[in-house]
C-alpha positions as CSV (number, residue, x, y, z in Angstrom):
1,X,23.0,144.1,148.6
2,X,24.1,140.6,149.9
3,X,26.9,140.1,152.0
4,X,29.9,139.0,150.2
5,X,31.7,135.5,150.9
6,X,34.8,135.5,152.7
7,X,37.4,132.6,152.0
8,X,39.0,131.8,155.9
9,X,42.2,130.0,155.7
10,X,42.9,126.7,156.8
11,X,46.0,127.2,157.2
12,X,45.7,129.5,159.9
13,X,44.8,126.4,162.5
14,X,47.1,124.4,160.9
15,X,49.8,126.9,162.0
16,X,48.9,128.8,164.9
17,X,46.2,126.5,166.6
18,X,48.4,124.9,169.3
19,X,45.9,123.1,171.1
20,X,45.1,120.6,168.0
21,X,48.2,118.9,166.0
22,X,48.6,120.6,162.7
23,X,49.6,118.5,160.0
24,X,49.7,115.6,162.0
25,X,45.8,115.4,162.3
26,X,44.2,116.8,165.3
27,X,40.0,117.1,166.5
28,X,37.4,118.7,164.3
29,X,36.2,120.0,168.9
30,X,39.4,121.6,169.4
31,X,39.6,123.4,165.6
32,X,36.0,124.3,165.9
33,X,36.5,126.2,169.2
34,X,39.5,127.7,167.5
35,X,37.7,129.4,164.6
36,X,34.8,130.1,167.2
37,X,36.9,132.1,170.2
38,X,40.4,133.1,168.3
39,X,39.1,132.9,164.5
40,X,40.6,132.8,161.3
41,X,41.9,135.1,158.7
42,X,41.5,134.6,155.4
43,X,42.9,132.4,152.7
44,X,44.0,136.3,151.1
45,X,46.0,136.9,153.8
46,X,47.3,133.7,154.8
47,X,47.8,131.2,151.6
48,X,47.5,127.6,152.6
49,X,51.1,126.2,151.8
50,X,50.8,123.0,154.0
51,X,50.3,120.5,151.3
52,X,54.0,119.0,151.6
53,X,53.7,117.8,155.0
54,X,56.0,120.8,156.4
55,X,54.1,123.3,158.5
56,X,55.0,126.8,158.7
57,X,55.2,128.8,161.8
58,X,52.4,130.9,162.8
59,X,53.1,134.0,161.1
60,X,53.7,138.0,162.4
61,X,53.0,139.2,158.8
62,X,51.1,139.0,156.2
63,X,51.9,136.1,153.2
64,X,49.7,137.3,150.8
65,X,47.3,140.3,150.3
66,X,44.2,141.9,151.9
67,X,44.8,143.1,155.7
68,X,45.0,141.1,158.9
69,X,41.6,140.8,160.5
70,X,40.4,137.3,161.9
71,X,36.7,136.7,161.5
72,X,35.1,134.7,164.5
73,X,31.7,133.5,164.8
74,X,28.8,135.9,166.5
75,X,27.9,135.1,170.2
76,X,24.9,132.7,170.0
77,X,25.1,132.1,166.6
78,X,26.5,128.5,166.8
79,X,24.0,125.5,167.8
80,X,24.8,121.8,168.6
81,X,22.3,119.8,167.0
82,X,23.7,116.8,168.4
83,X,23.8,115.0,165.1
84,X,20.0,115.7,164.0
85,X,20.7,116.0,160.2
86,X,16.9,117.9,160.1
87,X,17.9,120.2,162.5
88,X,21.4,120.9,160.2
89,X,18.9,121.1,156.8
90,X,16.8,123.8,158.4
C-alpha cells in the first residue's frame, strides 16, 4: 500500500506567509522555509482563489473541505544540492 499524494495549497503562502510578498512576487528562500517550518494545508482545504490579483486574508476557517492540518517537511529530510542537477536526479 503506497502512500497517497497530497495536493498543498499555494495559496496558503500567498495568504498567510508574511515574510515573502503574496501576489506581488516574493523569494522561492523565504516560501521554501515557509512550507519547511510552518507548512501548508492543502489545496482541499484552502482553494487557491488568487488568480485576480486580489489576495485574501489568511483564513481562521476552512474554504473548502477535508480538515485543517498543515503538512511540513520531516527533520533532515530536505538537502541543498547547491545546484548539482545529478545530485537533484538521484
Amino acid at each position: 500500500m503506497g502512500i497517497s499524494p497530497i495536493n498543498l495549497a499555494p495559496q496558503d503562502p500567498v495568504s498567510c506567509d508574511k515574510s515573502d510578498y503574496g501576489w506581488q512576487g516574493g523569494y522561492l528562500d523565504r516560501s521554501w522555509n515557509y512550507a519547511m517550518h510552518t507548512g501548508l494545508v492543502t489545496d482541499a482545504w484552502l482553494p487557491y482563489t488568487s488568480g485576480n490579483g486580489q489576495v485574501p486574508p489568511c483564513p481562521t476557517a476552512c474554504k473548502g473541505s477535508g480538515s485543517w492540518v498543515k503538512y511540513k517537511c520531516a527533520s533532515g529530510s530536505v538537502i541543498n544540492v547547491g545546484g548539482n542537477v545529478e545530485k537533484i536526479k538521484n
